[in-house]
Every structure is written in C-alpha cells, then in structure tokens.
N, C-alpha and C positions, 0 to 999 in steps of 0.2 A: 315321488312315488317309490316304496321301498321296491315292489313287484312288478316287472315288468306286465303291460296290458298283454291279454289272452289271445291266443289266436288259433286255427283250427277247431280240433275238436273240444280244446277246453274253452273257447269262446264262444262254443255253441253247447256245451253246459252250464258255462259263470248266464249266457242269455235267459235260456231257461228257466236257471232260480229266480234271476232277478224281473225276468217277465209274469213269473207265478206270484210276485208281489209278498210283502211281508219279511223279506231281510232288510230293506232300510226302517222302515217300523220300528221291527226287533231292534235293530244297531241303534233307533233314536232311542229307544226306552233305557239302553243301557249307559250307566254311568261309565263302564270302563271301555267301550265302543263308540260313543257318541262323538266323542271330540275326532275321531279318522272320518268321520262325515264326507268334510268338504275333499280328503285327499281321496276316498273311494269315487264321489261325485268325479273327480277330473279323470282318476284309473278308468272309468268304465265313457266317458267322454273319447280318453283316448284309443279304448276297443270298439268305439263308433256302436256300443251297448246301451248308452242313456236312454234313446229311444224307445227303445224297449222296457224301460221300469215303467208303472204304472204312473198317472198323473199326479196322485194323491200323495205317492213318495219321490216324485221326480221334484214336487214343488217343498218336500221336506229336506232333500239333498240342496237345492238352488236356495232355502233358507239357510241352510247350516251355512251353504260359500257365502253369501250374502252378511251376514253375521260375523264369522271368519275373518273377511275383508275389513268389516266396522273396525274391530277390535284392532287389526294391524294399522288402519289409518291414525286412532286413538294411541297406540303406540309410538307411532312416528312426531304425532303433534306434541306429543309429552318428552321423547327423546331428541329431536331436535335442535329445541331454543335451549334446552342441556349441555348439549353435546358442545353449541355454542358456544357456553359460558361456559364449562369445562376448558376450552379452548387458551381462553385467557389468563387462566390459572395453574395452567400444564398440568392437570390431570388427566388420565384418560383408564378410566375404569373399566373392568374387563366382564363384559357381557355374561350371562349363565343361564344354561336351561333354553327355554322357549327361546325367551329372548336374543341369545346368541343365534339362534337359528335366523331368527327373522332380521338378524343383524349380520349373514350370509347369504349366496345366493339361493337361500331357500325364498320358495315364493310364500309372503306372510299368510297368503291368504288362505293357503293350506294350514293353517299352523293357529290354533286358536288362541290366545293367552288371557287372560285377566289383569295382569302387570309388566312391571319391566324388572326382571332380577341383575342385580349387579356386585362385583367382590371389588370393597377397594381397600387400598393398604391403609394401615392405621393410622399412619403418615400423613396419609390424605384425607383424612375425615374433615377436617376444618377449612380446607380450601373447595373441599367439596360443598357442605354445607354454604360457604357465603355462593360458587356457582348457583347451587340449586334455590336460593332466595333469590338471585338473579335473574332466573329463568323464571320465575313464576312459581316456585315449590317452597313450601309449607311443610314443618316436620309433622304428623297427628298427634293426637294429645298427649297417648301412651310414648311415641317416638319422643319427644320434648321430654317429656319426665325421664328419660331413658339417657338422654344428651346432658341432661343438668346433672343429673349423678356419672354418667361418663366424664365429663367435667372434673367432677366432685374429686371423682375415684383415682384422679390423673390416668384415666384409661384403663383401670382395672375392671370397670364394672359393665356390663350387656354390651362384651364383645362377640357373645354368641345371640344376640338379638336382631332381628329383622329393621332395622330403621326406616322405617315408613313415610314417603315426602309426597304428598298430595300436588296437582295446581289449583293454586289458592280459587279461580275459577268453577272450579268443580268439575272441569272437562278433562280428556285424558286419562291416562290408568295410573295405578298407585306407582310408584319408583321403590323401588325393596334394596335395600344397600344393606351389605354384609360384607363383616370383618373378617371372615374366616368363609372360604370358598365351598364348605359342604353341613359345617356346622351342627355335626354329631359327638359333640363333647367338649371340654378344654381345645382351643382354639390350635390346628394342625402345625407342627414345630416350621411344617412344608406348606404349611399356607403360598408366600411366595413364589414358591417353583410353579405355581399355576400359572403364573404369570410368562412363563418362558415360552420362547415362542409364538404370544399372541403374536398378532396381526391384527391392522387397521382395519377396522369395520367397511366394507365397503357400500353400506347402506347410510350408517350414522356415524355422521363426522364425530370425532372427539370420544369414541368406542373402538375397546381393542375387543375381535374374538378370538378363543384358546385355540392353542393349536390340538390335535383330534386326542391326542392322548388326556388331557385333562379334562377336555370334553366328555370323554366317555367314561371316567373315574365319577365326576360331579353326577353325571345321568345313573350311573350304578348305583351311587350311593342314596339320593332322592327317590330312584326307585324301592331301594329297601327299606327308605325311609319310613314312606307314603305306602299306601294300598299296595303295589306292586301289581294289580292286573292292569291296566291302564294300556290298552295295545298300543296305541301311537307312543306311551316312551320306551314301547319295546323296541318298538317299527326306527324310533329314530336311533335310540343306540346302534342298532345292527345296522343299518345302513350307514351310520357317522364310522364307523369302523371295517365295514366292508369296504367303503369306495375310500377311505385312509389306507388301506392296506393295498389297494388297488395301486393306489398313486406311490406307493413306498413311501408313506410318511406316516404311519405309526409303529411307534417301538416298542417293543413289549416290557426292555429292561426301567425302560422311562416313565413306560405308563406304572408299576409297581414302585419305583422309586418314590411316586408320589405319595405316596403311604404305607412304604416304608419304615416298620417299626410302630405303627401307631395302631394296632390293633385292628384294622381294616383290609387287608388286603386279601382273607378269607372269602369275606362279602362280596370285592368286587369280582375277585372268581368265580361266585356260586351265581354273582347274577350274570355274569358275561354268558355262562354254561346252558341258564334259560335263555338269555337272547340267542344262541347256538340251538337250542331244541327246539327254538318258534319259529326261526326263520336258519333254514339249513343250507349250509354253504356260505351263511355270512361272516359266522367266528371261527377263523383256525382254532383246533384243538390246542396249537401251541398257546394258545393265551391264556386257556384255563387251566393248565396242567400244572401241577407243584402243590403242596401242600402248606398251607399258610393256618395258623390258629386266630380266631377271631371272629370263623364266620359265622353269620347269622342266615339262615333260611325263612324266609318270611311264610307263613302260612296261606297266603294267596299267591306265591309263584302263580303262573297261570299253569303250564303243565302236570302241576303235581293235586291239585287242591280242589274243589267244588265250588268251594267258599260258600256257607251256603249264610251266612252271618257275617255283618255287616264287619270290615277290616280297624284292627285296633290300631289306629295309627301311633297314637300317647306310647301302647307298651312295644310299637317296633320302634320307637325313639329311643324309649330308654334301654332297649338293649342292645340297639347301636352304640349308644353311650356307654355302658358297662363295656363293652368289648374293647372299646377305644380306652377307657382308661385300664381295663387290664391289658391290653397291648403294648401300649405307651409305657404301662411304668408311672404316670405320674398321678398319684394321689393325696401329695398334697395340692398340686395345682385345684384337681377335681373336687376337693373338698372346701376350699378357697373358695371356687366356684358356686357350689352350692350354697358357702354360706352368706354371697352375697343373694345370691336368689331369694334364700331365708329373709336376712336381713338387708335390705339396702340400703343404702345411704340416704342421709336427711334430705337431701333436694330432689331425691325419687320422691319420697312420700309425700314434701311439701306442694311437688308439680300435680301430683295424683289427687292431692284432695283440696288443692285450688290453693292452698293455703303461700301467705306473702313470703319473702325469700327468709325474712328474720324469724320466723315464726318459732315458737319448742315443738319437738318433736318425742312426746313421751311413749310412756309403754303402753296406755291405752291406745293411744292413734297407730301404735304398731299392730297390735292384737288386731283391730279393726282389718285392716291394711292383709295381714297373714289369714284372716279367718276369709274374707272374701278369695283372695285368691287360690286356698283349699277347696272352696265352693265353687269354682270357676267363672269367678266374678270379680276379675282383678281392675282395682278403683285404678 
C-alpha cells in the first residue's frame, strides 16, 4: 500500500465515505481505478474500515482480491516450469512491469496482471525459445510468423515486437518477451544497461528483477505510452522510488543515463513531476529538475486533463517514437525500421497466410498482406 491506513480524525472521515456506500462502485466502474480494488480492499482492512462498507461493495472489494489472487496463481504456474528450464540454458530474463513486481516482495495478490512481460537479450532469443518449448510454451500464430522472418532477417526484423508464448494447454497467462526493454522506436543503444544491477527474483527462480532505477524509467515510459490515468501505475511508480530513495539506492545520474541521448528523458521527467503532484513527498524535486528536449505530455496526465474522450494510445506511441528518433539522431536505422514494417520479409508473409516454406511471394499476396494491416486486420 503506497498510503499509509488512516487514523484519527481522517479514519473517521475515509469511514464515513466509505459507509455512505458508492466509492467502491464508482472505483469498479472505472477503467483507470478499478485494478487498485484489491490494494484499497487490504488499506481499509488495515484501518479495521472494511466493516463498515456496505455488503453489496464489501463483496465487490473480496471479488476484485479473489480475482487478483487467480491471476497471480496463473502467473506463477506459467512462470515456474520457465524459470526451470531457463535454468538449464543459463538464461535468466529480466522481469518488467507488473510482473517484476509480483516477482518482488510485492504481494501478487494486490497486483492484477493479464501476462507475464519480460526483456531478453538478443543473444538469448534462441535458447530462450527451445526453454520455453520445454516448459510447455508455444509461440501464437502472429509470434511464429514474427520468429521465421526474425530468422529470415538474421535478427533485423520485429525487434520491436512483443513475442507472444502461450501454454500449449491453454492454462496460465500469455509470456510477452521483448528485445528492447521499453520499445518506443528503434531498439535503445542502452537496452542492456537495464540489465545492471538486477537481482535474482526471489519469487521465481531463473528471473532477474531491475534494480529501482530502471524500474522506474520502464513504468514512466509505459505510462506515457498507454492511457497515462491508470492510478495504480501511478501508485507503484511513486512508491518504487520513494522507498528506493528511502533505502539510498536510487540515483538520479543512473537513472537518466538510461536514456541518455535517445530522445526520452523529457518524458521520464514530466511523468516522474505527475507522480510528484499525485502523491506528495514521494519524488524529490531533484529528479525532475533539468531541462531535457523530447518530452511528451500525454493529454490524460491525471492532474492536468478531464479527459473526457476515450485515450489515443496509437498517437502517444507514435509520438513517443518521433521524439526517440529525433533525439537519438538515428534516421536511417528508423527508416530501416519502418520499411521492414511496410515490407517484410517472405517467411512473415508465408507464416501469415499458412502458406508452405517454398512458396512465391508476389506483389498481389503483398497488397493483400499491406491492405489488411491499414485496416487493422493484420493476417
């Protein structure tokens, strides 16, 4: 819990609201409040307040924990026999996001997820893949067509794509592996330096988590990504960096070093400054302070915005993107980029529309292939 529970006279206001019924309601209905559920449920547990919510929203709060908990079991049974056969291959891939959390002493069951996200080095893709057929994972269809032109490309192509590994069971959450640890443009020169630092997951063997500085770069940058209201990835930024700073182990020239030249370190300022306005006394001023070109201001910050229209996620990508390749400087690489996106490689297309490894791949089967994915209907 980022807030400490209430006591006094604000424990007998936070009782009040929550006995007049209608904040947990509210907080279910909303997309960007819903997933702090289970961690408000334990806050007001721990103000000995539960009692006092209404029945109708006390069994809405014990479903959110109840769900919560599913979802971290589902991660552990998919992380697991992984981690295992990672083991044997001396990989050890480095946790992000949710997942890092629930791969620390955070309790899962506060912590909702849908997947397990992970950054591994390029290096490691191939010994990763045979662990992950070991364990029971399956790449998805679009993942496979992604792998055979990776292949193809000797590594040039959907370095910036999500590789998707199912269990072939159908149980467990999806495994999300990424080549590049934030994955808003041409792949970071400083990808690796996220790696510095980890530490051995002390939940799942054969997982490393980042040390706080990287941590809180990855959650800035996801944040400006995505929606940016989302309280809980406010909640955990500011707390992943309070109680870092607390412990004398985040640095500020370390944590900007990570992006460093690439266009980005505008952004992680302006969002560190929101997590600083939402939860006060968590970000020293010194972290945001300095002028970096780059940055981007998402329109649903939560302190600045209404938002009263639904969040454009597509155009805060791409202008995350824009800023990264004017930052960086590199626009041949970004144009490289794009033009495999345009075009890719024959054993993309042939994976994509089932077709045998020999097959021709002409310009009609291309047109097809480009026209669908304009449409948002990528075969």
């Amino acid at each position: 819990m980022l807030v400490e529970a209430p006591t006094g006279a604000a424990a007998s206001t936070v009782g009040r609201l929550v006995a007049a019924g209608g904040v947990v309601a509210e907080a279910a209905r909303a997309p960007d409040l819903r997933r702090a559920l289970p961690s408000f449920a334990r806050w007001l547990e721990a103000a000995e307040l539960l009692p006092r919510v209404p029945p109708a929203e006390r069994a809405t709060l014990a479903a959110a924990r109840l769900s919560a908990a599913a979802a971290a079991r589902r991660v552990a049974a998919t992380l697991e026999p992984l981690g295992a056969a990672l083991a044997t291959v001396g990989v050890a891939p480095l946790l992000l996001k949710g997942t890092a959390l629930h791969g620390t002493a955070v309790d899962p069951a506060l912590r909702p997820v849908s997947d397990a996200d992970l950054y591994l080095r390029a290096a490691d893709l191939d010994a990763f893949r045979r662990a992950a057929g070991a364990a029971g994972l399956a790449p998805d269809a679009l993942t496979a067509a992604r792998l055979a032109d990776y292949d193809a490309s000797g590594g040039r192509a959907h370095r910036l794509s999500d590789l998707v590994f199912r269990r072939t069971d159908g149980a467990g959450v999806p495994v999300e592996g990424k080549l590049d640890p934030v994955q808003v443009g041409v792949p970071l020169r400083t990808a690796a330096a996220f790696l510095e630092g980890a530490t051995p997951s002390p939940v799942y063997r054969g997982f490393l988590v980042p040390a706080a500085e990287p941590m809180a770069v990855q959650q800035a940058l996801h944040l400006a990504r995505h929606d940016g209201s989302d309280l809980l990835w406010w909640a955990e930024l500011a707390r992943g960096v309070r109680d870092a700073r607390a412990a004398g182990r985040f640095d500020r020239d370390r944590m900007e070093a990570l992006v460093a030249g690439e266009g980005l370190l505008g952004t992680v300022r302006e969002t560190l400054r929101e997590a600083a306005a939402l939860f006060p006394g968590c970000i020293e001023p010194a972290l945001v302070h300095g002028a970096a070109p780059g940055g981007v201001t998402l329109a649903r910050f939560r302190t600045r915005h209404a938002a009263p229209s639904e969040p454009d996620e597509r155009a805060a990508t791409w202008a995350l993107q824009l800023a990264h390749v004017v930052g960086s400087r590199r626009w041949l690489a970004a144009a490289a980029a794009l033009a495999r996106r345009l075009r890719p490689g024959d054993a993309y297309v042939r994976a994509r529309f089932g077709l045998p490894a020999d097959a021709p791949v002409d310009g009609r089967l291309r047109a097809r292939r480009l026209l669908a994915t304009l449409l948002g209907r990528t075969p």
